[in-house]
TITORLO-523912 format. One line per 3 residues: number of its first residue (from 1); for each residue x, y, z of N, C-alpha, C. Coordinates in steps of 0.05 Angstrom, whole numbers. Atoms other than C-alpha are relative to their C-alpha. Layout:
<sites>
NUM> X:Y:Z:X:Y:Z:X:Y:Z ~ ...
</sites>
This chain:
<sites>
1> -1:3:-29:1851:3606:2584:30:3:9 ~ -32:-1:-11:1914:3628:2622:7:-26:13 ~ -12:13:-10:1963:3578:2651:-15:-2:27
4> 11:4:-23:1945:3597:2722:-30:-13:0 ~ 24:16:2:1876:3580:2705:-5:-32:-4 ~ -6:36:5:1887:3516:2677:8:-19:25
7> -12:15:-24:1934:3493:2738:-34:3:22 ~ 19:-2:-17:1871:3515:2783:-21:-21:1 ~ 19:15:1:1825:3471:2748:2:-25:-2
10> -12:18:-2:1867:3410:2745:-6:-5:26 ~ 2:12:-29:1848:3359:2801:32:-1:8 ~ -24:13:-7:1906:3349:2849:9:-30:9
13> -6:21:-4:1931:3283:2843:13:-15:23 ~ -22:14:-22:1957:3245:2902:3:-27:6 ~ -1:26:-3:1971:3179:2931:-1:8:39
16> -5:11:-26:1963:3143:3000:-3:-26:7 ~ -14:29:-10:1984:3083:3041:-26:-4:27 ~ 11:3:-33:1933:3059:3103:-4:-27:6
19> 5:25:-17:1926:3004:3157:-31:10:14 ~ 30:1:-24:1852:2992:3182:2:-24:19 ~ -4:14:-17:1856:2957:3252:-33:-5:7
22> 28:7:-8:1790:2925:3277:-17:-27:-5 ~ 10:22:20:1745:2872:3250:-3:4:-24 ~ 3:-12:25:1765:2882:3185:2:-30:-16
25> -2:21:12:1776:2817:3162:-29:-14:3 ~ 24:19:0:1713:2757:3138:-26:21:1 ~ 29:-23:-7:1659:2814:3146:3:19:-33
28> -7:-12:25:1672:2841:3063:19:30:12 ~ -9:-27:0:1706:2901:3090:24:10:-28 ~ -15:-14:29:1761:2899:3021:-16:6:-18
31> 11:-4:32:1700:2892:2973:-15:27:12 ~ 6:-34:-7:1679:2956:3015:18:15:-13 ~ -26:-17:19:1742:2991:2993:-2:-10:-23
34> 5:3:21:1738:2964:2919:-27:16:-6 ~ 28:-8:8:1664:2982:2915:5:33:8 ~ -11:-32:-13:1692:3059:2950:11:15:-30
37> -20:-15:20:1754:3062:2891:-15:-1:-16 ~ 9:4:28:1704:3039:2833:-18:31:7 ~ 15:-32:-4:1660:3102:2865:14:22:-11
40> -16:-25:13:1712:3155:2861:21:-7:-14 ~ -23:1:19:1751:3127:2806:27:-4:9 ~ -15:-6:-13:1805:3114:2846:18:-28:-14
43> -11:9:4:1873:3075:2826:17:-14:31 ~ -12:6:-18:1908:3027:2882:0:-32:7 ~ 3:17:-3:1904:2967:2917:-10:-1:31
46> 1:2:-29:1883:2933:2988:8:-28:6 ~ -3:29:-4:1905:2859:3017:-11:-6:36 ~ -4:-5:-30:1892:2834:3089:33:-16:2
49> -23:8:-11:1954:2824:3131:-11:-24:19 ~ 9:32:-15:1967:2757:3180:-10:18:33 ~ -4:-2:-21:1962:2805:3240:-33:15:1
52> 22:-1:-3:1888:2817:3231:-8:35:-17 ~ 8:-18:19:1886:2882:3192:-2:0:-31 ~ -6:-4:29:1880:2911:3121:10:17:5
55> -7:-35:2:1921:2955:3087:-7:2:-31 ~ 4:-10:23:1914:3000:3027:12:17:-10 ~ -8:-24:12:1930:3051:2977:-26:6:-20
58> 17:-26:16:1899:3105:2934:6:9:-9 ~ -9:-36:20:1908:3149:2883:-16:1:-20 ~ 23:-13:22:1877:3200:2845:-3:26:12
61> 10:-35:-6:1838:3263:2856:8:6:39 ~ -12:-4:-32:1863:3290:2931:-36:1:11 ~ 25:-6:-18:1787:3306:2945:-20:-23:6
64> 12:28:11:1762:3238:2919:5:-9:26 ~ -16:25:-27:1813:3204:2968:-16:11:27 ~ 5:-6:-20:1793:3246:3019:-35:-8:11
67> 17:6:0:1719:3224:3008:-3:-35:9 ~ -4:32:-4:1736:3152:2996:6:-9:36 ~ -18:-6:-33:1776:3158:3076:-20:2:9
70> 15:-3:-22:1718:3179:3107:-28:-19:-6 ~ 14:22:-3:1672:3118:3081:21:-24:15 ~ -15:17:-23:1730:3073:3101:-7:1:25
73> -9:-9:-29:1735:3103:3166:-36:-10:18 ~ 32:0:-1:1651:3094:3165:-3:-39:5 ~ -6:26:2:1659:3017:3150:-22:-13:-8
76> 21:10:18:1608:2969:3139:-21:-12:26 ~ 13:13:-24:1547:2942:3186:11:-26:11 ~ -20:26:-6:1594:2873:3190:26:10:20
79> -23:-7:-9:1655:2911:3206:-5:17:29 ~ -8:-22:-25:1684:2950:3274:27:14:-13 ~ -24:-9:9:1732:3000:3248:18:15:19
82> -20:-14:-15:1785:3016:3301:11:21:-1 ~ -31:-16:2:1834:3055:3270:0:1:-24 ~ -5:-4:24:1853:3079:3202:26:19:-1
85> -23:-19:-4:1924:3105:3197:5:9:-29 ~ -5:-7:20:1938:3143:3138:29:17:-11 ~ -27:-5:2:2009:3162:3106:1:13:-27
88> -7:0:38:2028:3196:3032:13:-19:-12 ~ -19:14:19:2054:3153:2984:10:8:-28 ~ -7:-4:17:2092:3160:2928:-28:-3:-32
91> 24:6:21:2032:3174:2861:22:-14:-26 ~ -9:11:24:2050:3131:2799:-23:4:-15 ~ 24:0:17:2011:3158:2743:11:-28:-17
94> -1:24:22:2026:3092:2706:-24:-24:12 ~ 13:23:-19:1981:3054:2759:-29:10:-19 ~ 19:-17:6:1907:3061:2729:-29:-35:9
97> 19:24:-9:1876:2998:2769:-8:0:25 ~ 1:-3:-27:1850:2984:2834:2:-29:6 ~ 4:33:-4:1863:2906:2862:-8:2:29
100> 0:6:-20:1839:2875:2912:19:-31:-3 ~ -20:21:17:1895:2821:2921:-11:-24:22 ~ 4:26:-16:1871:2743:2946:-16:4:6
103> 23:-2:-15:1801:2767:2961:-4:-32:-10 ~ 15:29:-15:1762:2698:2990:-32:21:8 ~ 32:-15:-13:1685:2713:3011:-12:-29:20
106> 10:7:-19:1663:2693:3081:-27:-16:-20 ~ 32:-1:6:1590:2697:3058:-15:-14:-21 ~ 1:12:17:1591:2670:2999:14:-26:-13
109> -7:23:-11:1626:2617:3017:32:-7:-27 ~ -20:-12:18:1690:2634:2960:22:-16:15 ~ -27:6:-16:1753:2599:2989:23:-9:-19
112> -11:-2:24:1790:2606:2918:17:22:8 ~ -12:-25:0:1831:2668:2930:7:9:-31 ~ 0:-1:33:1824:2709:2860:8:36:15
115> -9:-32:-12:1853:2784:2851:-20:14:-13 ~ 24:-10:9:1795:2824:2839:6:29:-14 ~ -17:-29:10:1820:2892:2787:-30:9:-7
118> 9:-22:17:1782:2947:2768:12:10:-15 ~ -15:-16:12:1806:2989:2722:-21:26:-3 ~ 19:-23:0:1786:3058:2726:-9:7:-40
121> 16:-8:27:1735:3095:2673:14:20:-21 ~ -13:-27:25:1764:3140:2614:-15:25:12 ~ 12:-15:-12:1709:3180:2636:1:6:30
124> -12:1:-38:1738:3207:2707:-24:8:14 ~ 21:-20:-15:1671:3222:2742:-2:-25:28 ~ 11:16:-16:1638:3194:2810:-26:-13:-9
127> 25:10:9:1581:3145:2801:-10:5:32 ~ 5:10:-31:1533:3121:2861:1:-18:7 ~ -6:24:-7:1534:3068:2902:-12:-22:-3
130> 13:25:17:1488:3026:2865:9:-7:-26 ~ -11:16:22:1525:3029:2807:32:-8:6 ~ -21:15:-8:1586:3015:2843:5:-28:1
133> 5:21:-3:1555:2958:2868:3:-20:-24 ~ -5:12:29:1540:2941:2798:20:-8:-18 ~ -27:1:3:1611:2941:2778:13:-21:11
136> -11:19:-23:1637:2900:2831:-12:-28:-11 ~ 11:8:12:1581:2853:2816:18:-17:-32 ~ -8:10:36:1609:2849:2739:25:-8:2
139> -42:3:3:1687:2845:2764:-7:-25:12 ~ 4:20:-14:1658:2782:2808:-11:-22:-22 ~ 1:14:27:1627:2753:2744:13:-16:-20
142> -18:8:19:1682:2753:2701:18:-9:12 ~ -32:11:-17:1735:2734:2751:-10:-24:11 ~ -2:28:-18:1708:2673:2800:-9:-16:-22
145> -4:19:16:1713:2610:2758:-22:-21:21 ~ 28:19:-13:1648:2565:2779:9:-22:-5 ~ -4:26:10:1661:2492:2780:-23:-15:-16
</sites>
């Protein structure tokens, strides 16, 4: 296979930085984004801020992200998604996790703050969103500490 070929078939890796404005907070909208990155394999993080948003990053495949962006942007039957500002950021292939940092759960009544990681698959593919779910699920398992 020639070079040019090769470069062609190589995903393009990228990174990005975003603020979601709206009711994004107490309504799961981070374990939306977690349950998004564990979908398309995606490396990053999200936290909420004190001024009522989240923000995030991404990286990985450019087409992924761009998939991932437009469920964000979609949100959740809990959530109202205002706004989604999106920026490049600098890619660190050394990153190969996704956090959610200090997630708490409204719903489930969680008021522990624990950092919730994925770590992406060896196998780089998309799953669906039931086995996302499933994932999430197993990272919530092994991480909250039951009294």
């Amino acid at each position: 296979m020639s070079p040019s070929l090769m470069r062609a078939e190589t995903a393009k890796q990228i990174a990005v930085q975003g603020i979601v404005t709206g009711t994004v907070q107490k309504v799961g909208f981070r374990a939306h984004i977690l349950k998004t990155a564990i979908r398309y394999n995606l490396a990053g993080m999200t936290k909420n801020q004190d001024d009522g948003t989240v923000i995030f990053t991404l990286q990985g495949d450019s087409k992924r992200i761009e998939r991932a962006l437009n469920e964000i942007r979609a949100g959740t039957k809990k959530s109202t998604v205002e706004s989604v500002t999106v920026t490049p950021a600098e890619f660190n292939p050394a990153i190969n996790t996704f956090t959610v940092l200090a997630w708490t759960s409204h719903s489930r009544k969680i008021t522990t703050p624990y950092d919730l990681i994925f770590t992406q698959r060896q196998k780089d593919d998309i799953i669906s969103r039931a086995a996302a779910k499933k994932e999430f699920d197993r990272i919530l398992e092994t991480t909250i500490k039951v009294p």
